[in-house]
C-alpha atoms as one frame of an Amber mdcrd trajectory, in Angstrom:
protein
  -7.914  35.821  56.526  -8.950  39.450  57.451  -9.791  41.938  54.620  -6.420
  43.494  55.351  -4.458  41.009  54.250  -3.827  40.589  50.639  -4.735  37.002
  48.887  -1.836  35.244  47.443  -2.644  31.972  45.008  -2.469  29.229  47.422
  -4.710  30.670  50.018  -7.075  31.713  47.405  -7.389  28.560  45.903  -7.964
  27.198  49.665 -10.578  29.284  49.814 -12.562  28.152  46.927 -12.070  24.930
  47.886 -12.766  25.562  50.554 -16.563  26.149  48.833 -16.978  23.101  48.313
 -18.525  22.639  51.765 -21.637  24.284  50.550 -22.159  21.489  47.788 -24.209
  21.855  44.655 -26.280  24.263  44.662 -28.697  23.964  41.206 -29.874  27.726
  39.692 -28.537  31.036  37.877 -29.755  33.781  40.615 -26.477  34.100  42.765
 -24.289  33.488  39.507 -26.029  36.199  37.837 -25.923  38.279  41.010 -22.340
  37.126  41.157 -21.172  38.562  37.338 -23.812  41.736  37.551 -21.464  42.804
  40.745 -18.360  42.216  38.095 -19.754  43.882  35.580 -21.509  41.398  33.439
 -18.337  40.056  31.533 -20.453  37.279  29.701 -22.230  39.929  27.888 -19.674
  41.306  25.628 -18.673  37.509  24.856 -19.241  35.547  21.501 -19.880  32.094
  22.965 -20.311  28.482  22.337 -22.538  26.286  24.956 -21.592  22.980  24.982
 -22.982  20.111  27.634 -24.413  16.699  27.431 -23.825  13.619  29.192 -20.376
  12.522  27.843 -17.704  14.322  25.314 -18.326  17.781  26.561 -14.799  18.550
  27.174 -13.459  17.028  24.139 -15.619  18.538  21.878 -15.109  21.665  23.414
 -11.530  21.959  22.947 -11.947  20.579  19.165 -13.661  23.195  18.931 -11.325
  25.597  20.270  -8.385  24.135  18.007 -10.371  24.780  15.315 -10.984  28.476
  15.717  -7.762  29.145  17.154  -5.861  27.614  14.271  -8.045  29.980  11.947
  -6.503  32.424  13.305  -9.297  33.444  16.342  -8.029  34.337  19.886 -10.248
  31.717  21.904 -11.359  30.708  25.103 -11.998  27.682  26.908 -13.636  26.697
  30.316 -14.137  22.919  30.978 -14.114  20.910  34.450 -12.812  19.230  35.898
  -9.120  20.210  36.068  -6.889  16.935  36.210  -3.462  18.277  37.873  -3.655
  21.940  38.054  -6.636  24.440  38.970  -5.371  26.380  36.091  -6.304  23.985
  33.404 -10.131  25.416  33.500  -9.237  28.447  32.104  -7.235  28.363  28.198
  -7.112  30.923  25.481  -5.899  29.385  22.087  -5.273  26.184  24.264  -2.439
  28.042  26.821  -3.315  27.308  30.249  -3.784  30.774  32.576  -1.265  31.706
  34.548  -1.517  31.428  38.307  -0.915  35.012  38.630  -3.331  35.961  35.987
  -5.857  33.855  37.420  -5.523  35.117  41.122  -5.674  38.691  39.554  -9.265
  37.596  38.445 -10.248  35.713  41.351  -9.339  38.679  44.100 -11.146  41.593
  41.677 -14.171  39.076  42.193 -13.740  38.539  45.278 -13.861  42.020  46.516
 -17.169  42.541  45.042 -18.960  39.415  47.186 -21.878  40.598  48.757 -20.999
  39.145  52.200 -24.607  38.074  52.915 -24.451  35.371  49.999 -21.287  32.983
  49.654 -21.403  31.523  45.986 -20.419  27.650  45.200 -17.083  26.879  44.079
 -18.453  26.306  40.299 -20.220  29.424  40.700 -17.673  30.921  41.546 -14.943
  29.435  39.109 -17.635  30.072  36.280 -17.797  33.802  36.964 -14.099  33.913
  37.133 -13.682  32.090  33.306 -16.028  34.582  31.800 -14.244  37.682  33.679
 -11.089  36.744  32.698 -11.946  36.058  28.860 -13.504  39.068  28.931 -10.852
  40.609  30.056  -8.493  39.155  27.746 -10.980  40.201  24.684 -11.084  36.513
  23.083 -12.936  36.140  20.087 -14.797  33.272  21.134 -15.403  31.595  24.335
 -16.192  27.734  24.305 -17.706  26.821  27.677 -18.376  23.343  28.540 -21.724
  22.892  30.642 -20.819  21.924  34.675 -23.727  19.308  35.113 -27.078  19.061
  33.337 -27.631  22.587  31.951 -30.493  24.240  32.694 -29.448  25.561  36.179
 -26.056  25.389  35.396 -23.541  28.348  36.567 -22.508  28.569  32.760 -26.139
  28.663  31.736 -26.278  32.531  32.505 -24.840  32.613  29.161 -26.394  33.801
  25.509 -24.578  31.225  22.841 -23.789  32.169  19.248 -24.435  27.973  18.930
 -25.565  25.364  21.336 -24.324  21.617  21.106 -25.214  18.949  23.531 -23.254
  15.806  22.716 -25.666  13.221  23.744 -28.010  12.131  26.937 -27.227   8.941
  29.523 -28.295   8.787  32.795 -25.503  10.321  35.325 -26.104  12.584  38.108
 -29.306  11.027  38.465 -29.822  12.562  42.145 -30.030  15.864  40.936 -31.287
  15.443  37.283 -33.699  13.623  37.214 -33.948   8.976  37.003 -35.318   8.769
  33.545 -34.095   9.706  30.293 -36.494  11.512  29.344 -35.955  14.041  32.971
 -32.258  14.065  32.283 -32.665  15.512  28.588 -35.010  18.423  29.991 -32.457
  19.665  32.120 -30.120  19.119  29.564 -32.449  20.936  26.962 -32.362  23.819
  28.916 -29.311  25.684  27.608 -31.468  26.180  24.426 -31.504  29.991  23.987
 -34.788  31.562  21.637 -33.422  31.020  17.932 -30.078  29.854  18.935 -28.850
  26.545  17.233 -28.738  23.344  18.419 -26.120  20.812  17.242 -26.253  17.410
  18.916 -25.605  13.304  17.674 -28.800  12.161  20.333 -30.871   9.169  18.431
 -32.723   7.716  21.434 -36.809   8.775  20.723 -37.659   9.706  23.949 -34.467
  12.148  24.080 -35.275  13.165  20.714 -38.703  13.864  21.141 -37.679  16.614
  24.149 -35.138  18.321  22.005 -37.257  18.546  19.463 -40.085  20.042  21.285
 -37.379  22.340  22.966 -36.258  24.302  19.946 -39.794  24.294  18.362 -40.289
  26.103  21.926 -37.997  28.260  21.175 -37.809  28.816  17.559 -34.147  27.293
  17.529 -32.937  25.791  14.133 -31.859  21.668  15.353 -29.079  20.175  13.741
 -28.751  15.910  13.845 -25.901  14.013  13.298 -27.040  11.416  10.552 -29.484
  13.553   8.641 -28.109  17.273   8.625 -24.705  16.352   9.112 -22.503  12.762
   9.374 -18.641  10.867   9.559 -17.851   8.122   8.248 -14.437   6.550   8.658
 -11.918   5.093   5.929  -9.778   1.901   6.345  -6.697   4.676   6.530  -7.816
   6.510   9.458  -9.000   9.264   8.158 -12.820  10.103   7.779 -14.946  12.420
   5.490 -16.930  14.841   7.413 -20.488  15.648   5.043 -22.236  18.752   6.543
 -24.744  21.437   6.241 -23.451  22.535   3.252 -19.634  21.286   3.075 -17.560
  18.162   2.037 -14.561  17.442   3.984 -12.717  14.457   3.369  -9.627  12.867
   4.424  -9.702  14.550   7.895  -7.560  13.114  10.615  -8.211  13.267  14.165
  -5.267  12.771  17.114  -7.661  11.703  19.312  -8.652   7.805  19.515 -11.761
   5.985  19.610 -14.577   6.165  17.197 -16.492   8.090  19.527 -13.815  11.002
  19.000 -14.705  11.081  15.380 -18.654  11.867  16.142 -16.979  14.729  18.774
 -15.055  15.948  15.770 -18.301  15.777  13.876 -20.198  18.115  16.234 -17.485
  20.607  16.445 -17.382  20.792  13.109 -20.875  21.766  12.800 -20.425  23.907
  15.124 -18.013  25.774  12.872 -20.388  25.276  10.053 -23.053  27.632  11.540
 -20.753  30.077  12.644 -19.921  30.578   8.529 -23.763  30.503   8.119 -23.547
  33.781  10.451 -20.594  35.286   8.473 -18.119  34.861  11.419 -15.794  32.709
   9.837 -14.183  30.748   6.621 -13.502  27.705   7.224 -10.080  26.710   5.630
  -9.201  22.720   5.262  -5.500  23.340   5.783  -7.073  24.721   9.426  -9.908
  22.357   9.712  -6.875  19.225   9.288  -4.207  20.958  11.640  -6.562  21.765
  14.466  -7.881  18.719  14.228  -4.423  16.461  14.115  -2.578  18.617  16.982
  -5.208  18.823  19.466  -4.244  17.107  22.559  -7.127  16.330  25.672  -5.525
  13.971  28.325  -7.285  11.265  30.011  -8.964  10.435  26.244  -7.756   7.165
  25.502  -4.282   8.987  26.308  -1.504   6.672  25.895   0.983   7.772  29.042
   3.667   4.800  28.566   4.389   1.553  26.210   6.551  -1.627  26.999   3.825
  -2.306  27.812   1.329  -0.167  26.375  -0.221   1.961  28.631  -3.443   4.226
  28.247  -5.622   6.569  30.636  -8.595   6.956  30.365 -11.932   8.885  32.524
 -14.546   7.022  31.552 -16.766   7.360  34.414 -20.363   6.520  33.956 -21.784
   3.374  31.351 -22.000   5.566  28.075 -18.170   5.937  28.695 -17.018   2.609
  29.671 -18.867   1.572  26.670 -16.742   3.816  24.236 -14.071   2.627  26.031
 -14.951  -0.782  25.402 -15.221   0.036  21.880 -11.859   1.118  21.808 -10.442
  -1.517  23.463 -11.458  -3.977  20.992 -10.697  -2.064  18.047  -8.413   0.737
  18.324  -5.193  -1.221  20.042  -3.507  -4.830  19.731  -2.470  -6.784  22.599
  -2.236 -10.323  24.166  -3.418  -9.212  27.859  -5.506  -6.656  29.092  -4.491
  -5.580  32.364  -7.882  -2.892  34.441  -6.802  -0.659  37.466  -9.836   1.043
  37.872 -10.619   3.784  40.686 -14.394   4.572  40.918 -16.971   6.971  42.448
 -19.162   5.749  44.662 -22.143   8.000  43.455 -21.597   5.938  40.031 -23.798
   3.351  38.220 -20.511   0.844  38.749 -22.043  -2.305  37.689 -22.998  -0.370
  34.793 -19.608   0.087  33.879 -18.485  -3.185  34.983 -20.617  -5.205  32.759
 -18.934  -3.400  29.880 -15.332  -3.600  30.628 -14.436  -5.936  32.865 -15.161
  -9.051  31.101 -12.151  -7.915  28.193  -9.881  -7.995  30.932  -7.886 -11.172
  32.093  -6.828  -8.857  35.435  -8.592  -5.958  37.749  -7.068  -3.858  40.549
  -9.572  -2.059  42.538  -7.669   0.590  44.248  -9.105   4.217  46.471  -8.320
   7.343  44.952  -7.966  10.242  47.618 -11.340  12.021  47.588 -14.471  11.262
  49.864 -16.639  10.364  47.095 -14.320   7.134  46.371 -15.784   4.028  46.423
 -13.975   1.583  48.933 -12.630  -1.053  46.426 -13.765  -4.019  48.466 -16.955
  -3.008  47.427 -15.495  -2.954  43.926 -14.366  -6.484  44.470 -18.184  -7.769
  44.958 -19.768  -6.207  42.325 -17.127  -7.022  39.712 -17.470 -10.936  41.000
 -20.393 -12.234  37.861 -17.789 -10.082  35.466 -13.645 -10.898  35.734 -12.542
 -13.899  38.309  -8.934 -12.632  38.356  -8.615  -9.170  40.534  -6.778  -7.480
  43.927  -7.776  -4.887  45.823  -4.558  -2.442  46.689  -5.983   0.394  47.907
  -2.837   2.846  47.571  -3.119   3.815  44.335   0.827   3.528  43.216   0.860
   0.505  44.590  -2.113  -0.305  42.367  -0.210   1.204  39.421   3.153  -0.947
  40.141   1.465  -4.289  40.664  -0.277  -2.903  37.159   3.545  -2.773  36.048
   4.200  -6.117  37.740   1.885  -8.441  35.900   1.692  -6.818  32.499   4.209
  -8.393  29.942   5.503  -6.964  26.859   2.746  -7.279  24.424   0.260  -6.443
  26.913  -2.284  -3.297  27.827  -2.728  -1.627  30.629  -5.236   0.463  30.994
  -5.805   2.977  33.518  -9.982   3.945  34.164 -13.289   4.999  36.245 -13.212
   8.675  37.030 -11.480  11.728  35.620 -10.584  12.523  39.315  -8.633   9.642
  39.656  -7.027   9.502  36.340  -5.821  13.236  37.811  -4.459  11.670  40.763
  -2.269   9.191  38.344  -0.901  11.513  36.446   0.187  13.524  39.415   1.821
  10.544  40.866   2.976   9.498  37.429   3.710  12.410  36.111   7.944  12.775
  37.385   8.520   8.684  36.717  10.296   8.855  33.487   9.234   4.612  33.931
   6.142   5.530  32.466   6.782   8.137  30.452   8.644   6.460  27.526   6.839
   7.727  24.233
């Protein structure tokens, strides 16, 4: 496309795709290059930093519903997207517009310096804090890319900090030992900004810890500053810095929601402390019970029951495990799983796969897929009963095909692929019967 001719949404989104050629590319010098050139947006914002290993996203729109149901004009920036590039970029949980968002993207792009090409998530990032700038939000919730210190979103100076908890995942670029993955992790911890976070493991610990005495930043724990606990109704009492909440319901299933809700509510804690807001329980209960977050334990069909779920790394399939076994009732449970190859998979497997009486290994339609034949051999010490249909509806009828009433299907291994069901599910009124 020559400079004459004027970007229009599809082309511009097949050029920053169209990135994604240049791969990963770890540090904050061409983002901050990248936002000085626009004007330094992320400097007027009142942000919240959120990353870790899993429940990023989801605590990072709790957090959103929260505020915005205070009353707050909010923004959000999480990744992936599922269906639509749009679903990065919220304010008080309303998706952007795809001609609000090109608006952003081509006043960006015509400040490039043409010697340096940014990354796509460079480039996305600088276009979420333009466009809440630009939009004057209150508060901007941005969910960590991968690891955090030389993150994109890491150019950022946080009102609070939260990182949800430490696994290995990404190992290649952050590091093979716990202890490696929490000091890139630790590295969104800005001089005397707090830290909220539910890690228990010592060695994990020990570098947070270290961290904010490093930088003079107040650290919050789940189970000694703040804490959940659950009733036999649902609900569960939130105890915190210095409030009581009890009989708070959450939308979201799986006990590993509640500790999300936990966080975020901690979060809102020490923004009080600074005097930006007052909490209200009426608030606290409604943004809690009408947030929605697909491909969380989201149930997308019953008769039989149907969930999807991205659990894509062993930390996840364990919470999904936990689910499973407590948070539904069935006779059968039916796996059609579509993995990464870059992926600790027999990590994963070990967890899930032996609840299941069936598996279908299927390909989703990205490069980093893993072929499911190789699926089939590493699930063979874990489930004895499993196909390999590499089309993925076909996967998702045979799915269909050998579930019976009572049973559960249940739809997992990558966030990418649970994007690519839902845009091949997302017109069959078959599935969508709730």
């Amino acid at each position: 496309m020559t400079p004459s001719q004027p970007w229009d949404y599809d082309t511009s989104i097949e050029y920053l795709f169209g990135l994604q050629k240049h791969g990963i590319k770890l540090g904050l010098n061409s983002t901050e290059r990248l936002l000085d050139r626009a004007g330094n947006p992320h400097h007027s914002l009142r942000c919240i930093h959120v990353g870790g290993t899993n429940g990023k996203g989801s605590t990072a729109a709790m957090i959103c519903s929260l505020l915005s149901k205070h009353g707050f004009r909010v923004g959000l920036y999480t990744s992936p997207h599922l269906v639509r590039f749009t679903e990065r970029f919220r304010i008080n949980e309303q998706e952007v517009t795809s001609e609000r968002i090109l608006r952003v993207f081509r006043e960006i792009h015509a400040r490039l310096d043409p010697h340096e090409c940014p990354t796509y998530f460079e480039m996305v990032t600088a276009m979420a804090l333009v466009y809440f700038a630009q939009e004057k939000v209150d508060f901007a919730v941005i969910e960590v890319g991968m690891g955090g210190r030389l993150d994109a979103t890491n150019v950022i100076n946080p009102l609070v900090s939260i990182i949800t908890n430490v696994s290995r995942d990404h190992q290649e670029y952050l590091g093979s030992t716990l202890p490696a993955i929490a000091r890139e992790k630790a590295g969104i911890i800005k001089k005397k900004v707090p830290l909220v976070s539910a890690v228990q493991k010592f060695n994990v610990l020990s570098v947070f810890k270290t961290a904010c005495w490093k930088m003079q930043a107040p650290l919050y724990l789940m189970g000694s500053d703040f804490n959940v606990r659950r009733s036999p109704n649902g609900t569960f009492r939130y105890r915190g810095i210095r409030n009581d909440w009890p009989s708070l319901r959450l939308s979201l299933l799986g006990e590993h929601q509640v500790r999300n809700a936990a966080l975020a509510l901690c979060a809102l804690e020490l923004l009080e402390a600074e005097g930006l807001l007052h909490p209200q329980k009426d608030a606290l209960s409604r943004g809690l019970e009408e947030l929605k977050w697909p491909a969380r334990l989201e149930i997308i069909g019953k008769n039989p029951l149907t969930i999807l779920d991205g659990a894509h790394n062993p930390e996840g399939a364990e919470s999904l495990r936990q689910a499973l076994t407590t948070s539904f009732k069935y006779e059968k449970l039916h796996l059609v799983m579509g993995v990464m190859e870059d992926k600790d998979i027999r990590g994963m497997f070990k967890r899930i796969l032996p609840l299941a009486d069936t598996a279908i290994f299927t390909q989703p339609d990205t490069g980093r897929a893993c072929d499911p034949q190789q699926l089939k051999k590493l699930a063979k010490p874990y489930i004895r009963k499993h196909y390999v249909i590499s089309d993925v509806g076909a996967a998702l009828e045979q799915a269909r095909h050998l579930a019976r009433h009572n049973d559960l299907i249940c739809i997992t291994g990558s966030l990418y692929f649970a994007g690519e069901v839902k845009k091949i599910l997302g017109d069959k009124s078959i599935w969508n019967t709730i």
